[in-house]
C-alpha positions in Angstrom: -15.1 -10.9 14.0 -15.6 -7.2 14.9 -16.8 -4.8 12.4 -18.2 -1.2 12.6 -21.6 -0.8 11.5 -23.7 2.2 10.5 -26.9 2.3 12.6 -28.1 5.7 12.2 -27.3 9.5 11.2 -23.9 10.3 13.5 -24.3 6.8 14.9 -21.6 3.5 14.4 -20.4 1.2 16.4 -17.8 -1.5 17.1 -19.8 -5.1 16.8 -19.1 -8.8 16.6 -20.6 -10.0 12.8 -20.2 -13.1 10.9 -16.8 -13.8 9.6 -16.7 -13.5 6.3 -16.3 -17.3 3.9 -15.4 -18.4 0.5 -18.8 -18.3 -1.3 -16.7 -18.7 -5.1 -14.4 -20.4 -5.9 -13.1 -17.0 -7.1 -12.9 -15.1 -4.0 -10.5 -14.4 -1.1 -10.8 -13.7 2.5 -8.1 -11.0 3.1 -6.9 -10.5 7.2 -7.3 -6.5 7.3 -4.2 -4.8 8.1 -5.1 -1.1 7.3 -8.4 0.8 6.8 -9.0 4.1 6.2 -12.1 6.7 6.8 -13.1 8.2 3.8 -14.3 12.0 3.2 -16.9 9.8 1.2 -18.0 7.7 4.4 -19.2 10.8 5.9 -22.1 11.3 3.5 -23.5 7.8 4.9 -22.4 9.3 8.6 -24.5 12.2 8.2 -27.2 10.0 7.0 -27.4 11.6 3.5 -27.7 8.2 1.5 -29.7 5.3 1.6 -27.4 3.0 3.4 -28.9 0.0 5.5 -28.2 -0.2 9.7 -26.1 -2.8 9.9 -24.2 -2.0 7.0 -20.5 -2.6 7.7 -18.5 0.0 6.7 -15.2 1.0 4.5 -14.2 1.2 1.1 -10.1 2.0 1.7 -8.7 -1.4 2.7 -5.3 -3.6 2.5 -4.0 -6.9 4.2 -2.8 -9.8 4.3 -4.5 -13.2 2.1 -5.7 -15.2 4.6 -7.6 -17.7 2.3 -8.5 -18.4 -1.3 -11.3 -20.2 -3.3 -10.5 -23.1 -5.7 -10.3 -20.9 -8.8 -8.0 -18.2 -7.8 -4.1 -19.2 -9.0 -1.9 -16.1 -9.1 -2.8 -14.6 -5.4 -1.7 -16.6 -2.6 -2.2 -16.8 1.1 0.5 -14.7 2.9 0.2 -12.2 0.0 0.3 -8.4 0.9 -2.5 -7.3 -0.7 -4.2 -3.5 -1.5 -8.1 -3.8 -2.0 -9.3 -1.7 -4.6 -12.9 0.0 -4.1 -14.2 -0.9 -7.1 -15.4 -4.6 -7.2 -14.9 -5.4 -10.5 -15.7 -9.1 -12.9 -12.7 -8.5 -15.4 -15.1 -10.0 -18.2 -17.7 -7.5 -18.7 -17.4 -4.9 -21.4 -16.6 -2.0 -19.1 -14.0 -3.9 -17.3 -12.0 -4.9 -20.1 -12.2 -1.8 -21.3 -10.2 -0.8 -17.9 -13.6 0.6 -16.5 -13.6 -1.2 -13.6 -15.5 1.5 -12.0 -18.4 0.7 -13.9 -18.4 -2.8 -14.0 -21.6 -4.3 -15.2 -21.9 -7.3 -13.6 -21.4 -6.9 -10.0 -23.8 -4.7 -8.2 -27.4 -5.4 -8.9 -28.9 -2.4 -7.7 -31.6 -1.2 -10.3 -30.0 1.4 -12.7 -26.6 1.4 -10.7 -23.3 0.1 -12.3 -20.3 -0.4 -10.4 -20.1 -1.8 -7.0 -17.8 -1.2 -4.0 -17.1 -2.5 -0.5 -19.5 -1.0 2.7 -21.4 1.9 0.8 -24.9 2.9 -0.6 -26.1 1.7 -3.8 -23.1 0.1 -4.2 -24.2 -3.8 -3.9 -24.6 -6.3 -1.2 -21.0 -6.3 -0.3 -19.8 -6.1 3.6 -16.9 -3.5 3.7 -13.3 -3.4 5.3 -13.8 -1.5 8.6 -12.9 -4.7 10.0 -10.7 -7.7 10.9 -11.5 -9.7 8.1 -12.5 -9.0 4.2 -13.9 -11.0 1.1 -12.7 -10.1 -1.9 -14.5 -11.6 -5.3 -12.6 -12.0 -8.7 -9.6 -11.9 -6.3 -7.5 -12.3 -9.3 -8.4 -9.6 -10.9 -9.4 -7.4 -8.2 -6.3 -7.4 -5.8 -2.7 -5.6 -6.4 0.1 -7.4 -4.2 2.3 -5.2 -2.7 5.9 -5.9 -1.2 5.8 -8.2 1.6 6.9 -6.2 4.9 5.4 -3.5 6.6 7.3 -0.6 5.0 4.9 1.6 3.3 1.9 0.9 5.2 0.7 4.6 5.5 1.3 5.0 1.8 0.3 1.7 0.3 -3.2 2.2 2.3 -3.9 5.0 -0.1 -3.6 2.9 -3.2 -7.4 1.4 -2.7 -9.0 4.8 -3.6 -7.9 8.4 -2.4 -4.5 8.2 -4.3 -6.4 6.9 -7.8 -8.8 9.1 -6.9 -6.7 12.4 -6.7 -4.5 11.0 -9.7 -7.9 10.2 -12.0 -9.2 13.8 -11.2 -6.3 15.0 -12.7 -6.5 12.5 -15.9 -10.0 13.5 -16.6 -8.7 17.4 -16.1 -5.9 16.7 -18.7 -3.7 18.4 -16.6 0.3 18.1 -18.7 3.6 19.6 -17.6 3.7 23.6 -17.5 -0.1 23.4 -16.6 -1.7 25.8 -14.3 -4.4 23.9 -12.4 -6.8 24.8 -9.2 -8.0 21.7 -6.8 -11.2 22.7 -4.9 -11.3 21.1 -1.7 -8.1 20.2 0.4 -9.9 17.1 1.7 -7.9 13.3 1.5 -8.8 13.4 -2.5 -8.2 16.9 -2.7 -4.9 16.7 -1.3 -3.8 14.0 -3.3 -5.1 15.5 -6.6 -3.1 18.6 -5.7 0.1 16.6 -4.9 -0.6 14.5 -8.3 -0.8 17.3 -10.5 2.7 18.6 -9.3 3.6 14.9 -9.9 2.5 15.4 -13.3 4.5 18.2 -14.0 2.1 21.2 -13.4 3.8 25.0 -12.9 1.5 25.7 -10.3 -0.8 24.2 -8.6 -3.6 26.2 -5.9 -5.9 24.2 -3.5 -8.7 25.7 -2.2 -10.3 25.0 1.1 -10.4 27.1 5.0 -9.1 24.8 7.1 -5.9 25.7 8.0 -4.3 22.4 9.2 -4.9 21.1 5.1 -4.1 24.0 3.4 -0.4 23.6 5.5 -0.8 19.7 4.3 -1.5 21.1 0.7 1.7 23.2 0.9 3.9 19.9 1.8 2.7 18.7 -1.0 4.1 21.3 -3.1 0.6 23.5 -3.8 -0.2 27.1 -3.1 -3.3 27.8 -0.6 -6.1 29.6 -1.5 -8.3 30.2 2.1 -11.8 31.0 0.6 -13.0 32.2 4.2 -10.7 35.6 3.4 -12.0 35.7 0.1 -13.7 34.7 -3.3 -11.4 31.8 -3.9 -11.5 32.4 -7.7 -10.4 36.4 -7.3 -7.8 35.1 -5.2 -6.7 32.6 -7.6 -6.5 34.8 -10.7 -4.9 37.8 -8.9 -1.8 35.1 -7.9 -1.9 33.9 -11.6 -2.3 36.3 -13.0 -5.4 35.1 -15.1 -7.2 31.7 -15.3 -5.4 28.5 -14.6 -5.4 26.2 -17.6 -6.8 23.2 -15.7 -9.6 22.5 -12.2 -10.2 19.7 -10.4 -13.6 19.3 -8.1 -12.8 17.5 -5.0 -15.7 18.5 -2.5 -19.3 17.1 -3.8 -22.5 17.9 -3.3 -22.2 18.7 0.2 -20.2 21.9 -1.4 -21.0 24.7 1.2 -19.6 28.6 1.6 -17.6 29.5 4.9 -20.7 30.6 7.1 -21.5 26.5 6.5 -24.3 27.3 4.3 -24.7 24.2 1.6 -24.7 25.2 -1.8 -24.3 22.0 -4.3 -23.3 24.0 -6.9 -20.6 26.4 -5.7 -17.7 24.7 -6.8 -19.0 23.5 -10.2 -19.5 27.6 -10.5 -16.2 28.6 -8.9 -14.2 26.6 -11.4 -16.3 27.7 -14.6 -15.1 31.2 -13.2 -11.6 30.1 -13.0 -10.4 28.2 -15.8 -9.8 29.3 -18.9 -11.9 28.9 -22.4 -11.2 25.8 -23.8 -9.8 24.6 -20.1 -10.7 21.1 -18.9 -12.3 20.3 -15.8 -12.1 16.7 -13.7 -15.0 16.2 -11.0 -14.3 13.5 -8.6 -16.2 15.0 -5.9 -19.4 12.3 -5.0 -22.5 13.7 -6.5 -25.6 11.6 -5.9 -29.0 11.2 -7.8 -31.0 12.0 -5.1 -30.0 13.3 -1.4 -33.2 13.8 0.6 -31.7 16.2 2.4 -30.3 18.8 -0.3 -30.1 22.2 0.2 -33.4 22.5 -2.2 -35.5 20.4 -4.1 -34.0 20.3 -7.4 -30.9 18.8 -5.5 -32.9 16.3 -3.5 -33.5 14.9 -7.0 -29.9 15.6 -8.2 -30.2 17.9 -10.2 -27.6 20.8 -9.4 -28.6 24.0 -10.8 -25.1 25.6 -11.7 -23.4 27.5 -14.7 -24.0 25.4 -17.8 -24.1 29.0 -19.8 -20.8 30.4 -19.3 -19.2 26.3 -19.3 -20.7 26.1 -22.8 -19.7 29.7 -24.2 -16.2 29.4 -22.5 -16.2 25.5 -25.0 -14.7 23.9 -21.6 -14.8 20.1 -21.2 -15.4 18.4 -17.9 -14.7 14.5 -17.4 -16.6 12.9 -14.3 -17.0 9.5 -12.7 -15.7 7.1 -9.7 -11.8 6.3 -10.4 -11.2 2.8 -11.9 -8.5 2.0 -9.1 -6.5 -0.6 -11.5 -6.3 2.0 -14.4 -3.4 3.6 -12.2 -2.6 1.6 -8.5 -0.1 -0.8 -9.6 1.8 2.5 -11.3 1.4 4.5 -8.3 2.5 1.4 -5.8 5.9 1.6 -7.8 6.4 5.3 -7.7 6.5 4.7 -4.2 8.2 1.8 -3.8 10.8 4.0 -5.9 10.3 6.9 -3.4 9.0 8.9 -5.6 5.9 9.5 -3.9 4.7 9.8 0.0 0.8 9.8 -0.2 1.0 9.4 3.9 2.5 12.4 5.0 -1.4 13.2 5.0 -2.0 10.7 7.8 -3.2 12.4 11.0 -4.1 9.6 13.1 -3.9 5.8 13.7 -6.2 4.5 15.7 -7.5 0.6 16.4 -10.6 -0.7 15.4 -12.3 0.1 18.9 -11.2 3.9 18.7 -13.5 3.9 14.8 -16.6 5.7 16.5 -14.7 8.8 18.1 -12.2 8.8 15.0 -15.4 9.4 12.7 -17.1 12.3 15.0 -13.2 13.7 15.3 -13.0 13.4 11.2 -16.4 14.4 10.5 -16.2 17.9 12.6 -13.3 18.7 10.7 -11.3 19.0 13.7 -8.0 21.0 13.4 -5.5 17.9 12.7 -7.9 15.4 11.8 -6.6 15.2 8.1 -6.8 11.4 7.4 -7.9 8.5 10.2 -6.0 4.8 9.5 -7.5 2.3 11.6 -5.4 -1.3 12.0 -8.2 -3.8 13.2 -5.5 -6.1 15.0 -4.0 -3.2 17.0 
């Protein structure tokens, strides 16, 4: 089948690898309908993690069952199915605790729990950039969707950024009349914003300086903040009036200023500054434990140098973590269903499987429009 494949820093490429097989009789082999690029991806783009050449790619997936093992009873072939990143057992402590992001049987990386599809540190496991997918623990692992193709372009976002944005607003606590900044008007950024208006918030700021997403962020019912004309957090309290009551970090340790310059902890900082004492704080930007190529060498080791002080002295909570996608996707499949929520007005291109290479170096420049890439391996 073909599959992209990380083979160095800025480098993939469209190749032919082995189709993927039953190897339990719990698994499925799903026929890949939808895959997205992730903001995430483009820390193994830019050659900031550990992850092998050869390494196929992508974490965002939905399809079709093409196959099942023995043991797996309720999916089906034919099923229309949404992937969830997380590659969870169902049995483990964690996962029946609904922790599937932290599942402790599946990725035996030393001192890693969790695992996902095509990314570092996350386990052996080939990822969806690609015609064809296995899923283990199908059973527990994949959400069926309506059969069809209405949706697509939202259902695609079920697998990760849409959890995503919604858990960074869970662990922020953010509840109707809130006033809550996003940081970052990214895919997960975007969708956090849009999810805390979905939760009722008053008012809702993203921050970012690209243009083309803080117009995105504004569809989705948030006010911009442009931090290139400003210190975002001046800005922000000037138009509230005072501290928002809730933050969400959707950016990473790639954080950097608008001159480019990379400073890990400058949104950690900017959102001390700008919520209020006692506010909550939900970080579900990717922060690694060590990045060889950090701005300095306490982040190469990840440890991020920011304002613990003033976080402790203003008695603000911050919750943290990958999203366990099943703790909200088959809620957030039926507010669309319902049309109660578009998640793909954010889409920006489609593109086939061949197109992957230049759809990464288009996403990864942050090119005006390049918002969110979908790429349909049988286009």
């Amino acid at each position: 089948m073909k599959a992209l494949v990380y083979n160095n820093p800025y480098e993939v490429s469209v190749e032919e690898v082995d189709d993927p097989r039953i190897e339990a009789p719990t698994d499925a082999i799903v026929r890949i309908t939808s895959t997205n690029i992730c903001g995430s991806d483009l820390h193994m783009y830019e050659g900031r993690t550990s992850v092998e050449q050869g390494k196929v790619l992508g974490h965002e997936n939905m399809g079709i069952v093409e196959d099942v093992g023995p043991g797996v009873w309720r999916v089906q072939r034919g099923d229309r199915v949404s992937v969830p990143f997380n590659i969870a057992c169902g049995t483990c402590v964690n996962c029946e605790h609904g922790l599937t992001a932290f599942c402790l049987t599946t990725n035996p990386t030393p001192g890693m729990d969790g695992a996902a599809y095509g990314y570092a540190n996350m386990g052996p496991y080939a990822g969806g950039q690609a015609e064809y997918l296995r899923v283990p623990f199908a059973d527990f692992n994949l959400l069926r969707l309506p059969p069809g193709d209405d949706h697509e372009l939202d259902f695609t976002m079920l697998s990760d950024i849409f959890p995503t944005g919604y858990h960074g607003t869970e662990l922020a606590d953010v509840r109707p009349g809130h006033t809550v900044a996003v940081f970052g008007a990214g895919p997960v950024g975007l969708l956090a914003a849009y999810s805390a208006v979905l939760r009722g918030a008053a008012r809702v700021f993203v921050v970012d300086q690209h243009k083309d997403r803080l117009a995105l962020g504004e569809r989705f019912g948030a006010e911009p903040i442009d931090f290139s004309a400003g210190d975002p957090v001046e800005q922000i309290l000037d138009a509230n009036g005072g501290m928002v009551d809730r933050g969400v970090e959707a950016v990473g340790y790639q954080a950097h200023d608008h001159t480019g310059e990379e400073h890990p902890e400058l949104v950690l900082d900017n959102l001390v500054r700008a919520v209020r004492s006692t506010g909550v704080i939900g970080v579900v930007g990717v922060y690694m434990p060590q990045d060889p190529g950090a701005a300095d060498d306490g982040a190469k080791d990840g440890r991020v140098a920011w304002d613990y002080g003033t976080f402790f002295a203003k008695g603000q909570r911050m919750g943290t973590g990958q999203c366990p996608v099943k703790h909200y996707n088959r809620d957030l499949r039926d507010l669309i269903v319902a049309g109660r929520a578009e998640p793909g007005l954010l889409v920006s291109h489609e593109l086939p499987l061949t197109a992957a290479p230049d759809g990464y170096a288009h996403f990864d420049r942050r090119e005006d429009g390049w918002t969110k890439v979908v790429l349909h391996p049988a286009a």
